[in-house]
DRENZABA-112420 format. One record per residue (C-alpha): residue number from 1; x, y, z. Coordinates in steps of 0.2 Angstrom, whole numbers, padded with zeros to 4 digits, m for minus. Example, Ala and Ser with C-alpha at 12.3 -4.5 7.8 and 13.67 -1.06 7.14 Angstrom:
R num    px    py    pz
R   1  0062 m0022  0039
R   2  0068 m0005  0036
//
This chain:
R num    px    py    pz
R   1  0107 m0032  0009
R   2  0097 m0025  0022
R   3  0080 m0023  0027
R   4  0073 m0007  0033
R   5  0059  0004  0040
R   6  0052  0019  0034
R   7  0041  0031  0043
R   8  0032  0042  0028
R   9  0024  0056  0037
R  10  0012  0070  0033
R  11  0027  0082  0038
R  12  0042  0072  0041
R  13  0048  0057  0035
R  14  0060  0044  0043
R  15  0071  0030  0040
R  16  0077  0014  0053
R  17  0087 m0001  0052
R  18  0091 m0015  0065
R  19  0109 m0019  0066
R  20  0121 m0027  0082
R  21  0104 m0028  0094
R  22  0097 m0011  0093
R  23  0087  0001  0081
R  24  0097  0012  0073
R  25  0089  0029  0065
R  26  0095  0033  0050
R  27  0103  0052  0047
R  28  0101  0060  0030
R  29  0114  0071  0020
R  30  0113  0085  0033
R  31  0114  0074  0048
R  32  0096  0076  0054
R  33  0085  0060  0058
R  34  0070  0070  0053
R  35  0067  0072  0032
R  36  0055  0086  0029
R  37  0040  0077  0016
R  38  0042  0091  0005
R  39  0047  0092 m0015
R  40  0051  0105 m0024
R  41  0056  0107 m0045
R  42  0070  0118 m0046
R  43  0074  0130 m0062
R  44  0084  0117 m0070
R  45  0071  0106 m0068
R  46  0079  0096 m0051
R  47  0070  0085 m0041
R  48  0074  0094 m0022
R  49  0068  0084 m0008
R  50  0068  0087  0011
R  51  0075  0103  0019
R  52  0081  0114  0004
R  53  0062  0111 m0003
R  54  0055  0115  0014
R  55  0064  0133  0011
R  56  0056  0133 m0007
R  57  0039  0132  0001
R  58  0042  0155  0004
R  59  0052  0156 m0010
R  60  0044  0145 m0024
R  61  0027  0141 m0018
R  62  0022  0137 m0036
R  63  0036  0124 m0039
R  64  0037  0115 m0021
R  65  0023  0103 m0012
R  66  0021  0099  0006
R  67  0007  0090  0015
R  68  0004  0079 m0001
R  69  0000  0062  0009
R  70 m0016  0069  0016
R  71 m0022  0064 m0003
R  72 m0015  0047 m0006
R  73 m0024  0035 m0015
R  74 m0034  0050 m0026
R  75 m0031  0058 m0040
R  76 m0028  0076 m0032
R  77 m0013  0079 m0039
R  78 m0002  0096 m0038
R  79  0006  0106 m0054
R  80  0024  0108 m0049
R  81  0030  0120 m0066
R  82  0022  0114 m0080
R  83  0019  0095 m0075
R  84  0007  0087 m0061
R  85  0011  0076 m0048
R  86  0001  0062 m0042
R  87  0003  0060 m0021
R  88  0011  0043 m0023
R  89  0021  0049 m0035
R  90  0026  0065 m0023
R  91  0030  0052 m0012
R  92  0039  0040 m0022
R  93  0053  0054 m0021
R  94  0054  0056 m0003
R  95  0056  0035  0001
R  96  0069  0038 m0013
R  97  0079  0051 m0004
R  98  0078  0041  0012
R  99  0083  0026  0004
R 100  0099  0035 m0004
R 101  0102  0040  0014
R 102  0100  0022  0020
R 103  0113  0016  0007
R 104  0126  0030  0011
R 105  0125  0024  0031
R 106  0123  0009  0029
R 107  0136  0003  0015
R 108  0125 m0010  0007
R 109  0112 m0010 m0005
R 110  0094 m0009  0004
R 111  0083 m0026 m0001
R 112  0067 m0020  0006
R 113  0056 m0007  0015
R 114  0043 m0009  0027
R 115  0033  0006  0027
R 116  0019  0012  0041
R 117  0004  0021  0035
R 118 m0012  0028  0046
R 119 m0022  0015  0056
R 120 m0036  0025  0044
R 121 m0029  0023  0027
R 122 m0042  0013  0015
R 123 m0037  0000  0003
R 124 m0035  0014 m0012
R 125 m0021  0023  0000
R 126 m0012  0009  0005
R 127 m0011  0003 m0015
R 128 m0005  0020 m0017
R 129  0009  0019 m0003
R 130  0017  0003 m0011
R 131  0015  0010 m0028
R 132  0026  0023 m0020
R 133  0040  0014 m0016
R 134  0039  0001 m0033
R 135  0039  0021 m0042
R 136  0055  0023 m0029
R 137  0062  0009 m0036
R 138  0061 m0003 m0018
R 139  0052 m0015 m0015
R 140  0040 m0014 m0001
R 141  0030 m0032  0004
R 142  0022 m0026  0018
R 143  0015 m0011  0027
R 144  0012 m0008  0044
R 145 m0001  0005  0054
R 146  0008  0018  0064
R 147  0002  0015  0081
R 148  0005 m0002  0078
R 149  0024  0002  0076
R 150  0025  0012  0090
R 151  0016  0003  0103
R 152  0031 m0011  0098
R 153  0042  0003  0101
R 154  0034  0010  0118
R 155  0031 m0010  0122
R 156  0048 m0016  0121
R 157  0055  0001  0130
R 158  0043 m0001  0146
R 159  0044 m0020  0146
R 160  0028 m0017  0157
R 161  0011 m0027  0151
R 162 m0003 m0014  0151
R 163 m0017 m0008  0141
R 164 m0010  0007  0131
R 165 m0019  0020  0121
R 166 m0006  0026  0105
R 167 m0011  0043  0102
R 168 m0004  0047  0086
R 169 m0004  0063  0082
R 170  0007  0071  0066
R 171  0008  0086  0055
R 172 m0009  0080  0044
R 173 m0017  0062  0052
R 174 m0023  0057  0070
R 175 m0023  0039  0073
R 176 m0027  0030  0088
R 177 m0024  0014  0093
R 178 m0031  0003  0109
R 179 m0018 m0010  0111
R 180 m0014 m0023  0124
R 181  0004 m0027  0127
R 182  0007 m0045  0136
R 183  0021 m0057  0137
R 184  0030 m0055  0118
R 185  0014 m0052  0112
R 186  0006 m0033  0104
R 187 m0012 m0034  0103
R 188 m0021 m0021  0092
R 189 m0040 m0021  0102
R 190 m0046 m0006  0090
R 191 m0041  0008  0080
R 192 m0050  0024  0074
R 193 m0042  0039  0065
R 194 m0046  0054  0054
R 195 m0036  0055  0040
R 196 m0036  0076  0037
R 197 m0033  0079  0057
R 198 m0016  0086  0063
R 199 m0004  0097  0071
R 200 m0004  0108  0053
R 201 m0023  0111  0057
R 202 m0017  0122  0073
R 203 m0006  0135  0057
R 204 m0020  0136  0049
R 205 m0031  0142  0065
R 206 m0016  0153  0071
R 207 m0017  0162  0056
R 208 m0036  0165  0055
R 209 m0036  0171  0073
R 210 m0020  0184  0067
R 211 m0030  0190  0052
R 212 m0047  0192  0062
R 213 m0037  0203  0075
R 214 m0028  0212  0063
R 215 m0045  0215  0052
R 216 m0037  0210  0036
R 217 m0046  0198  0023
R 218 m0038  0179  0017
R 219 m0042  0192 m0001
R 220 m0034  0206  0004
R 221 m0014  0193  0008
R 222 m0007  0185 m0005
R 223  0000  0165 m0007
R 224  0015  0172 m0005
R 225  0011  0182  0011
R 226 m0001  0169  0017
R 227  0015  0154  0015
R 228  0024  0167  0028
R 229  0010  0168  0040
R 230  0009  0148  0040
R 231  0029  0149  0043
R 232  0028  0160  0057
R 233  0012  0151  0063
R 234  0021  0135  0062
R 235  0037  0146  0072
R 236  0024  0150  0085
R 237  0017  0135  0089
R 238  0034  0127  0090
R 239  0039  0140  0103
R 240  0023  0137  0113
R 241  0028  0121  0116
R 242  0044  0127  0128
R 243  0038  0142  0134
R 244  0021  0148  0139
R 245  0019  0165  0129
R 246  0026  0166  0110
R 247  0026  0182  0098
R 248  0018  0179  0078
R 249  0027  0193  0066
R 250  0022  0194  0049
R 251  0025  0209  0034
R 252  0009  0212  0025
R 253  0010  0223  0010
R 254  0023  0233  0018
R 255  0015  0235  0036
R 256  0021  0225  0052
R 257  0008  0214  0062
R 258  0012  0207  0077
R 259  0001  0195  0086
R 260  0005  0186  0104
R 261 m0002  0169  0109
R 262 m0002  0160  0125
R 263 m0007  0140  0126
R 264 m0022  0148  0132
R 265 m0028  0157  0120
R 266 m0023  0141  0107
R 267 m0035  0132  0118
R 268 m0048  0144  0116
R 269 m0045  0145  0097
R 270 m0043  0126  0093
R 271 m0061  0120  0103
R 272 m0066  0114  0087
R 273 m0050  0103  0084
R 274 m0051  0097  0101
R 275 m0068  0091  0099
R 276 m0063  0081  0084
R 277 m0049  0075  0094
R 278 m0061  0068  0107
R 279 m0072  0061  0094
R 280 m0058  0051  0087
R 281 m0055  0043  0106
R 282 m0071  0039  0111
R 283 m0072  0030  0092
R 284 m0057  0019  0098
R 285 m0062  0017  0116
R 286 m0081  0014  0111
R 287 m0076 m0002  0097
R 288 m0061 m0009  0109
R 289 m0076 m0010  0123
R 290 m0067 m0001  0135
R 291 m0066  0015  0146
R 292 m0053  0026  0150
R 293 m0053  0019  0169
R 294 m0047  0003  0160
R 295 m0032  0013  0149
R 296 m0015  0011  0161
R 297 m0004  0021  0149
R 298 m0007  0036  0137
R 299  0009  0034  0123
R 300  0010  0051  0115
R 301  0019  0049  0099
R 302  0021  0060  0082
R 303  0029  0077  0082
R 304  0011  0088  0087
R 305  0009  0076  0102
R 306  0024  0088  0111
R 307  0011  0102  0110
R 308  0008  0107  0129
R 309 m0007  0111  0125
R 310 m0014  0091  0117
R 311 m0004  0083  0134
R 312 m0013  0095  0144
R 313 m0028  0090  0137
R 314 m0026  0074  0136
R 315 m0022  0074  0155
R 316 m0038  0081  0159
R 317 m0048  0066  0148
R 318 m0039  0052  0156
R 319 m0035  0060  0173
R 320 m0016  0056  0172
R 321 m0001  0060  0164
R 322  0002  0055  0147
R 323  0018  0044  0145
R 324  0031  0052  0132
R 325  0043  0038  0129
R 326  0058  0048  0121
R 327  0058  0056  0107
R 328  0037  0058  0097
R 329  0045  0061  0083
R 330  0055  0043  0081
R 331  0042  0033  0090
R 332  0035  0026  0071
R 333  0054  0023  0064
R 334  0059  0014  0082
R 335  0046  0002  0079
R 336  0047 m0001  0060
R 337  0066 m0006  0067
R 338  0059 m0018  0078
R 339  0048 m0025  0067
R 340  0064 m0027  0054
R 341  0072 m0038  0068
R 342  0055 m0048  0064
R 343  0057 m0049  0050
R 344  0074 m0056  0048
R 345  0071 m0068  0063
R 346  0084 m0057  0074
R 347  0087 m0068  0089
R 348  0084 m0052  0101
R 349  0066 m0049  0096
R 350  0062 m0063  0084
R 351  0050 m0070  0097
R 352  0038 m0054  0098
R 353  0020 m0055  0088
R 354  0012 m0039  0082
R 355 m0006 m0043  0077
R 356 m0015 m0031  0066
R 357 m0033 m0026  0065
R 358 m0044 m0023  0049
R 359 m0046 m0005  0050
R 360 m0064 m0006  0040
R 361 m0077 m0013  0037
R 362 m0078 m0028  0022
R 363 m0094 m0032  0014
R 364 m0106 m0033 m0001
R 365 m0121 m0027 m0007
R 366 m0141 m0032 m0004
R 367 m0155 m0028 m0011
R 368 m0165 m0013 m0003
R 369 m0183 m0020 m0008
R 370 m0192 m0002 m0001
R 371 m0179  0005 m0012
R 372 m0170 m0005 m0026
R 373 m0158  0010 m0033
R 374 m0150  0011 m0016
R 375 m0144 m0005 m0013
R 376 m0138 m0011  0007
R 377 m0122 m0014  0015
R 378 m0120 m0031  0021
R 379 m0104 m0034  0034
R 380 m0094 m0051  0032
R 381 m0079 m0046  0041
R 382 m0082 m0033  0054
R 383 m0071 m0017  0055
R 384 m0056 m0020  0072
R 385 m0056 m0039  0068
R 386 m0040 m0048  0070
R 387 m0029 m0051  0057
R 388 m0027 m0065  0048
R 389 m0046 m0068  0046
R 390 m0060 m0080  0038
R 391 m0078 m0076  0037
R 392 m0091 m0083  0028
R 393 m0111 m0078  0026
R 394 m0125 m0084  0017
R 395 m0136 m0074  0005
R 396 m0153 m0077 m0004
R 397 m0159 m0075 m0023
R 398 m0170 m0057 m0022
R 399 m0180 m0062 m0036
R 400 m0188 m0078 m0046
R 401 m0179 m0087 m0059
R 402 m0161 m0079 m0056
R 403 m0148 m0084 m0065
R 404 m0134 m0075 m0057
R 405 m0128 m0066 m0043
R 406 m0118 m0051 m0045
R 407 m0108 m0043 m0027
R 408 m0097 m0030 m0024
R 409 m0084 m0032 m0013
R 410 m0085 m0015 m0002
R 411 m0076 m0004  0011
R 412 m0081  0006  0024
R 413 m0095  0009  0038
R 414 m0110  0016  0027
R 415 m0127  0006  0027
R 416 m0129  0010  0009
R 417 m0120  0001 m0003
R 418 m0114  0017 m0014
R 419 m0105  0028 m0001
R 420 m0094  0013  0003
R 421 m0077  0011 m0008
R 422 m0079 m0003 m0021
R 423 m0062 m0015 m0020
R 424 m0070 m0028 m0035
R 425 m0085 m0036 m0043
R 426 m0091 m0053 m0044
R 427 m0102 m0064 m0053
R 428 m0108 m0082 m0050
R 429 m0123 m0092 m0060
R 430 m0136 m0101 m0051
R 431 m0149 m0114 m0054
R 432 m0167 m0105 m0060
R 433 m0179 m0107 m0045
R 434 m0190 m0096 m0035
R 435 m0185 m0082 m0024
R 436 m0174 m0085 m0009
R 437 m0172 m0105 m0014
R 438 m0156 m0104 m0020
R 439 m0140 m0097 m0011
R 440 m0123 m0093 m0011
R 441 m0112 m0093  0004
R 442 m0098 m0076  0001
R 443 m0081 m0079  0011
R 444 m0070 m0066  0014
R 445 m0051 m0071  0019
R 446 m0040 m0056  0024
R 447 m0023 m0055  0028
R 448 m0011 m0041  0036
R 449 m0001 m0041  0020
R 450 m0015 m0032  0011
R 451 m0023 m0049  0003
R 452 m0039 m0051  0001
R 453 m0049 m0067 m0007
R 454 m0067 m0066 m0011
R 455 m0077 m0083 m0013
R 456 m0095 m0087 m0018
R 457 m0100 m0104 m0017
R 458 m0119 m0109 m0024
R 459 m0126 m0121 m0011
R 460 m0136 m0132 m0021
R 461 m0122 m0135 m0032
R 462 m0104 m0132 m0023
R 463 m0098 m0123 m0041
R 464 m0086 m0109 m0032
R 465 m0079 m0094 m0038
R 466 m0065 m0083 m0032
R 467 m0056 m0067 m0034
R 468 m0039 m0062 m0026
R 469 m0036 m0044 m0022
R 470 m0020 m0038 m0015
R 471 m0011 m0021 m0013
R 472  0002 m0023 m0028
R 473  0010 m0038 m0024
R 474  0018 m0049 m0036
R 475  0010 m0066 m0041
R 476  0024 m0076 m0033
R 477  0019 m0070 m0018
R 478  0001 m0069 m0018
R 479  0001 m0090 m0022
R 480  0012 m0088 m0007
R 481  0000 m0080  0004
R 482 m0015 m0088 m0004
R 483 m0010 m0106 m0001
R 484 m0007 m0100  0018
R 485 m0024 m0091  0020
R 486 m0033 m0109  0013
R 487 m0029 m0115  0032
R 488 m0040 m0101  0039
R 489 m0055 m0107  0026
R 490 m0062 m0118  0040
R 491 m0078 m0112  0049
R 492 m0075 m0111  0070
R 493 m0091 m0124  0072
R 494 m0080 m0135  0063
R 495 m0063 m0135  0074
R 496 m0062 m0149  0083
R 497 m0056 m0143  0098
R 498 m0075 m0131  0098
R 499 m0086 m0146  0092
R 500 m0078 m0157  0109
R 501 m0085 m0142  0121
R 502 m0102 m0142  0113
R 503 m0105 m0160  0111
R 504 m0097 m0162  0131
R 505 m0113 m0148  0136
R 506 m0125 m0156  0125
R 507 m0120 m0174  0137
R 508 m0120 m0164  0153
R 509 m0137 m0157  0149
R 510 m0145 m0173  0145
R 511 m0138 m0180  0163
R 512 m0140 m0166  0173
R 513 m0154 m0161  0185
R 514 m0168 m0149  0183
R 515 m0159 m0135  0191
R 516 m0142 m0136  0182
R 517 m0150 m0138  0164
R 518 m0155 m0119  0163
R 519 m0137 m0113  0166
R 520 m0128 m0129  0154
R 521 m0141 m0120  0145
R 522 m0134 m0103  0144
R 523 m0117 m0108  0141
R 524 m0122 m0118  0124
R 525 m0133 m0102  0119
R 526 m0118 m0090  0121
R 527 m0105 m0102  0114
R 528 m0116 m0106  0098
R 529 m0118 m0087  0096
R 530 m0099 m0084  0097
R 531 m0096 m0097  0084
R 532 m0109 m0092  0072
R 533 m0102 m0071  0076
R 534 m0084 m0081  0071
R 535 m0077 m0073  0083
R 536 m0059 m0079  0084
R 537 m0053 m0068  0101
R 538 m0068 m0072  0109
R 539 m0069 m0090  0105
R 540 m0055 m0094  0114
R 541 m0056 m0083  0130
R 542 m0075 m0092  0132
R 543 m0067 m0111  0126
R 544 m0054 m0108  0141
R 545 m0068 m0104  0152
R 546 m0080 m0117  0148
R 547 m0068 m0131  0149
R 548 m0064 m0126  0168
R 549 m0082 m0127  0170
R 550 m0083 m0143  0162
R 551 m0068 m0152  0172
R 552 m0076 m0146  0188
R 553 m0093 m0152  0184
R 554 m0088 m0171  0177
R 555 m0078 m0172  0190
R 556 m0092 m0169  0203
R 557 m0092 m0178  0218
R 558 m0108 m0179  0230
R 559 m0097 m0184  0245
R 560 m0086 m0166  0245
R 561 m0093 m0150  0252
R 562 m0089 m0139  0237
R 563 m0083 m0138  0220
R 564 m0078 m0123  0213
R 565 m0070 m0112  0198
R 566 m0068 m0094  0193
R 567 m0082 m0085  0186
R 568 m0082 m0081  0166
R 569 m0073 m0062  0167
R 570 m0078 m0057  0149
R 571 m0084 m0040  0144
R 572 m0102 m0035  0151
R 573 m0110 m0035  0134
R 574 m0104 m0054  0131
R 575 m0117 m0059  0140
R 576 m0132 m0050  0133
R 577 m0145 m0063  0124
R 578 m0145 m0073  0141
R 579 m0144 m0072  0160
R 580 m0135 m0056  0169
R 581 m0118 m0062  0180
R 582 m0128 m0059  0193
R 583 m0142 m0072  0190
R 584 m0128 m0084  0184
R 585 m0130 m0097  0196
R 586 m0145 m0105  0202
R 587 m0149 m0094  0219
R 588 m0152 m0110  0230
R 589 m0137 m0116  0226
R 590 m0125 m0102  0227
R 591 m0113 m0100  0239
R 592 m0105 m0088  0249
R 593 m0095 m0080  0236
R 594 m0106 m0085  0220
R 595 m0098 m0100  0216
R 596 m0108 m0115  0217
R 597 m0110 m0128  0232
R 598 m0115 m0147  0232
//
């Protein structure tokens, strides 16, 4: 039974299997790689899935939906005929066509699906994406982001370590990525996205700029008519991509129109789209920490990155050329092959680590005292945190004699409580006392298969509750995961390996002269505050760094003319809350270079 990946996209869909060292893309029934995301209901009342219902979409735009994964995880559904059509189910028949393809290549049964979903997808989508493939009948353990696939796909093509932006553009979603590739390991920095962003956005100013120049009204064209101006839009855009003028034709209540459009005039056309596009980045680049001066590679991937006109401005951003690593379109489904090898301990790839990032922000609720009806949003685990995570942070009773505290467990960037998505509600008692006397310590533990376990402890008297929240997986699994995650449940003041470089300062600073005690100072400043942010990254790039400090400095020698070690190369705003890199060292006793001198 084999093990493979699916790539659902907004406008095509994908299918890829590891098999005799390689990815393999899987063709469907007409030989094509590329499965259009469309359904359609035909007469007889036939389920048609791919490039007969893409035709549909002129003929029968009543009976046939495309573009249905923009509204995953609500309840916006389509009426197909009589009967509506929830997304997921919409795309439960599309992983079922691809799977049915899969078993014809292939010759086996398929055991599993790994399936990529947008960077940007919320806990309620990604739910839906897995109900997807339980309504297709496959089961589906684990879901990956889309520029995570494909920077192990770009990664392992390149073999070069760099800094890569994945920009991910398809038919309906923009995703990028910041991700650093170094020995086996793919390291996701940061990711930002906008879910309703895509190449299909382009039809839709195409055809506002034909109506505008023709003088004709969106009243005065029909669904029919406007289905064929999206068509011919789409036709266009494509053509654009090859050569640098294309012609738009459409029939309008018996009349002939004809439009022609240059990348030019697209540019002109799409500022607004371009500007959203340049939000997105600057999102990525501003969370990772980084410029574009650091970024050593632009990967282009998903079908609208081929657009001359998103490479060419792209290239003006970043001032070089954007790297297209074969084919855009397959980029997703290469890595989801990869990431099957992974999976199935493939002795070609099984050593490569892909981490993942939380996409949003976890937290609860707080009282807003100016304003009790609108309740705060209170982080635990920041947004672009590494996957698998553990954070815990205490909280006060609001008023006197409380007897319980109630939480919600919340997603998204909002300061208000309300405008975030509630995942679950909790409830724990606590002892009757005066305000902000008695507290509960909330831990948040999250994994990259989607689980998340909520715990309030009361500190007075240790009583704990907890809740498990995963994305559909079955209770075999989640004890699985759980007992695995219980390992993480350990705050970083409390690892050993932490508590032996802090106690090691605290002796140095008791021993050490007037002049070294402000900077031994520093160091125990900026290493509590890492360990209180529980920052894991962090934690160690500063522990590596402190522990050269610390051998050169108990090694000291009053007879030799010099010790000396590498300077902390963090990030700039690691240092803020003490002294700049500049005044680092003790001026009298700083070297040549500004490393210290005896």
């Amino acid at each position: 039974m084999a093990v493979i990946g699916i790539d659902l996209g907004t406008t095509n869909s994908l299918g890829a299997v590891f098999r005799d060292g390689r990815v393999e893309l899987i063709p469907n029934r007409f030989g094509s790689y590329l499965t259009p995301s469309v359904v359609s209901i035909a007469e007889d009342g036939a389920i048609l899935v791919g490039a007969v219902a893409k035709e549909r979409l002129i003929t029968h735009p009543e009976l046939t939906a495309a573009s249905f994964k923009k509204d995953m995880g609500t309840k916006e559904g389509r009426i197909l005929g009589k009967k509506k059509f929830l997304p997921e189910e919409l795309s439960s028949f599309v992983i079922r066509s691809i799977v049915e393809d899969a078993k014809n290549y292939l010759h086996e049964e398929i055991e599993e699906a790994i399936i990529s979903v947008p960077a940007y997808f919320h806990d309620r989508q990604r739910v839906a994406t897995k109900r997807a493939g339980a309504l297709a009948g496959i089961t589906v353990n684990r879901i990956i982001n889309e520029p995570s696939a494909a920077a192990l796909a770009s990664y392992f093509d390149t073999e070069r370590e760099q800094m890569f932006l994945i920009f991910d553009f398809g038919g309906g979603t923009l995703d990028i990525s910041i991700v650093e590739c170094f020995d086996t390991m793919v390291e996701i920095l940061s990711v930002s996205g906008d879910n309703r962003l895509g190449g299909d956005d382009f039809h839709e100013v195409m055809v506002k700029a034909f109506l505008k120049e023709h003088e004709l009204a969106r009243r005065d064209v029909t669904n029919k008519d406007y289905a064929v101006l999206l068509h011919q839009a789409e036709l266009c855009k494509r053509k654009l991509t090859e050569e640098d003028e294309a012609k738009m034709t459409a029939v309008i209540g018996g009349k002939t129109y004809r439009s022609i459009f240059t990348n030019q005039r697209l540019m002109e056309e799409s500022a607004v789209i371009l500007g959203k596009i340049k939000k997105v980045m600057t999102h990525a680049l501003r969370d990772s920490g980084l410029t574009v001066r650091d970024i050593d590679a632009v990967v282009m991937v998903g079908g609208s990155s081929k657009m001359p006109l998103i490479q060419s401005y792209l290239q003006h951003l970043f001032r070089q050329t954007p790297l297209v690593v074969g084919n855009c379109d397959e980029m997703i489904a290469r890595g989801l092959g990869l990431l099957c090898a992974v999976k199935e301990r493939d002795e070609d790839i099984k050593d490569y680590v892909l981490t993942d990032i939380c996409p949003f922000t976890l937290g609860t609720d707080i009282v807003n005292q100016s304003d009790p009806e609108h309740c705060y949003m209170a982080p635990i685990i920041e947004r672009n945190t590494v996957l698998p995570c553990s954070r815990v942070k205490r909280f006060y009773t609001s008023h006197d004699h409380q007897v319980k505290i109630d939480i919600r467990i919340l997603q998204g960037e909002h300061p208000y409580a309300d405008d975030n998505l509630c995942l679950e509600k909790m409830s724990v008692a606590v002892p009757r006392k005066k305000q902000g006397e008695e507290a509960v310590d909330i831990r948040f533990t999250y994994d990259i298969n989607g689980i998340l376990i909520a715990d309030m402890t009361v500190v007075s008297t240790g009583k704990t509750v907890s809740r498990v929240i995963s994305q559909s997986m079955d209770e075999k699994e989640i004890a699985k995961r759980t007992k695995e995650l219980e390992k993480l449940k350990v705050h970083p003041k409390d690892i050993s390996e932490n508590r032996l470089i802090l106690e090691k300062l605290k002796s140095l600073y008791e021993e050490a002269p007037t002049y070294m005690r402000e900077q031994l100072g520093g160091f125990i400043r900026y290493f509590d505050s890492l360990l209180e942010r529980q920052e894991e990254r962090a934690i160690k790039k500063y522990r590596k760094f402190l522990e050269q400090v610390l051998e050169q400095m108990e090694s000291y020698d009053p007879f030799e003319i010099r010790m000396e070690f590498e300077e902390y190369e963090g990030e700039e705003d690691e240092w803020d809350g003490w002294e700049d890199e500049e005044d680092a060292w003790d001026e009298e006793d700083e070297g040549e270079d500004g490393r210290w001198t005896s």
